[in-house]
C-alpha positions in Angstrom: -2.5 -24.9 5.9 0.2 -22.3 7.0 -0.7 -18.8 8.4 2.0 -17.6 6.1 1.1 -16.4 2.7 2.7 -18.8 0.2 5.6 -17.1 -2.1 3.0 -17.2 -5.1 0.8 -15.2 -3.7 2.8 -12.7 -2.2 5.0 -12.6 -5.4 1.1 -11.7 -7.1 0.5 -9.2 -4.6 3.8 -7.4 -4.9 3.8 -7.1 -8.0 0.9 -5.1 -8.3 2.2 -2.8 -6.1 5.5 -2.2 -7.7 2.9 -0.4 -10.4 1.4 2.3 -8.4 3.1 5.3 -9.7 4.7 7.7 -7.6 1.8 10.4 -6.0 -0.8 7.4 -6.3 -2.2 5.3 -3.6 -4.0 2.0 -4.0 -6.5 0.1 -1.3 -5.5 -2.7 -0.1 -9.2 -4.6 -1.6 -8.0 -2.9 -5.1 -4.4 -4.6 -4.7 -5.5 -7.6 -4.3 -8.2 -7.2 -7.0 -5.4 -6.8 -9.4 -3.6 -9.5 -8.1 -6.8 -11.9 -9.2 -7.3 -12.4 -5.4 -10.6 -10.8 -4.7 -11.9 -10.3 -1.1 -8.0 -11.3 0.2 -7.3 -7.6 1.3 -6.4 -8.8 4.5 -4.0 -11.0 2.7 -2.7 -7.9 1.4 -1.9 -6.5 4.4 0.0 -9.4 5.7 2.4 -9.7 2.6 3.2 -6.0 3.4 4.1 -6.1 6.7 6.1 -8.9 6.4 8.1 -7.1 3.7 11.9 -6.7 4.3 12.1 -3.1 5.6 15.0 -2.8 3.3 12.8 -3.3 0.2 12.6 -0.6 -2.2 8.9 -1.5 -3.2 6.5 1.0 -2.7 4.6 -0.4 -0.2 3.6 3.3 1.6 1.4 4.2 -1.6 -1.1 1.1 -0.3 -3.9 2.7 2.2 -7.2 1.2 3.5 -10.7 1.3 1.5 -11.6 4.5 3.4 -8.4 6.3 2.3 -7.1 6.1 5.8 -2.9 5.6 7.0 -3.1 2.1 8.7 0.1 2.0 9.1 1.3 3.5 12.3 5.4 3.8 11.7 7.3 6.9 13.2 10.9 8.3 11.9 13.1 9.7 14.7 11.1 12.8 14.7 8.0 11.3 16.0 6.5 11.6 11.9 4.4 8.6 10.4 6.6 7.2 7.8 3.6 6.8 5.1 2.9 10.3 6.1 5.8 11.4 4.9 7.0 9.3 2.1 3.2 10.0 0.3 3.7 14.2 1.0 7.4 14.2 -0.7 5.4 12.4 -3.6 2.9 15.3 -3.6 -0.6 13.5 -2.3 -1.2 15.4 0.4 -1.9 13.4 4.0 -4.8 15.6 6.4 -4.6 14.0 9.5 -4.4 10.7 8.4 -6.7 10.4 5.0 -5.6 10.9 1.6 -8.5 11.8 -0.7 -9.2 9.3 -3.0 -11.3 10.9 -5.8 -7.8 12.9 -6.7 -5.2 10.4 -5.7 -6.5 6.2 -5.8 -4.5 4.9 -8.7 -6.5 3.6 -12.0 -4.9 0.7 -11.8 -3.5 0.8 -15.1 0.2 0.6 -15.6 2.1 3.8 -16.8 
């Protein structure tokens, strides 16, 4: 079996995340719940950061189950590029944690 997610899958996965409207965030577990790949969050996580930086998808609105930034990207200015790109969508980032009671996406399309 490869280590690399098959194009299926990851072609599943990103899909679901090209439907988290802007100011949203989903877990990765609740990605790949609505991917019909339960208990793959890892899986998740691997399709993202293999992503093409170039890709328009938005894969900075996808935080861990504890509503934590895991990933640990810096602009020129030293900032956390998830940090950033979730504040000029209005969630607002302390410290590293989004609250997910006002901002985890229902998971229905808009």
């Amino acid at each position: 079996m490869s280590a690399k997610p098959s194009d299926e899958l990851a072609q599943m996965i990103l899909s679901v995340v090209a439907l988290i409207p802007p100011g949203k965030v989903a877990s990765y577990g609740q990605i790949a719940r609505l991917a019909g790949l339960p208990r793959h969050a890892r899986l998740v996580g691997r399709v993202l950061s293999e992503m093409d930086e170039a890709s328009d998808l938005p894969w900075h609105r996808v935080i861990n189950a504890q509503g934590k930034i895991s990933v640990m990207k810096k602009d020129a200015q030293g900032h956390n590029l998830q940090a950033v790109s979730l504040l000029a969508e209005g969630v607002v980032v302390i410290g590293d944690r989004i609250h997910l009671g006002t901002y985890q996406w229902d998971g229905i399309p808009t």
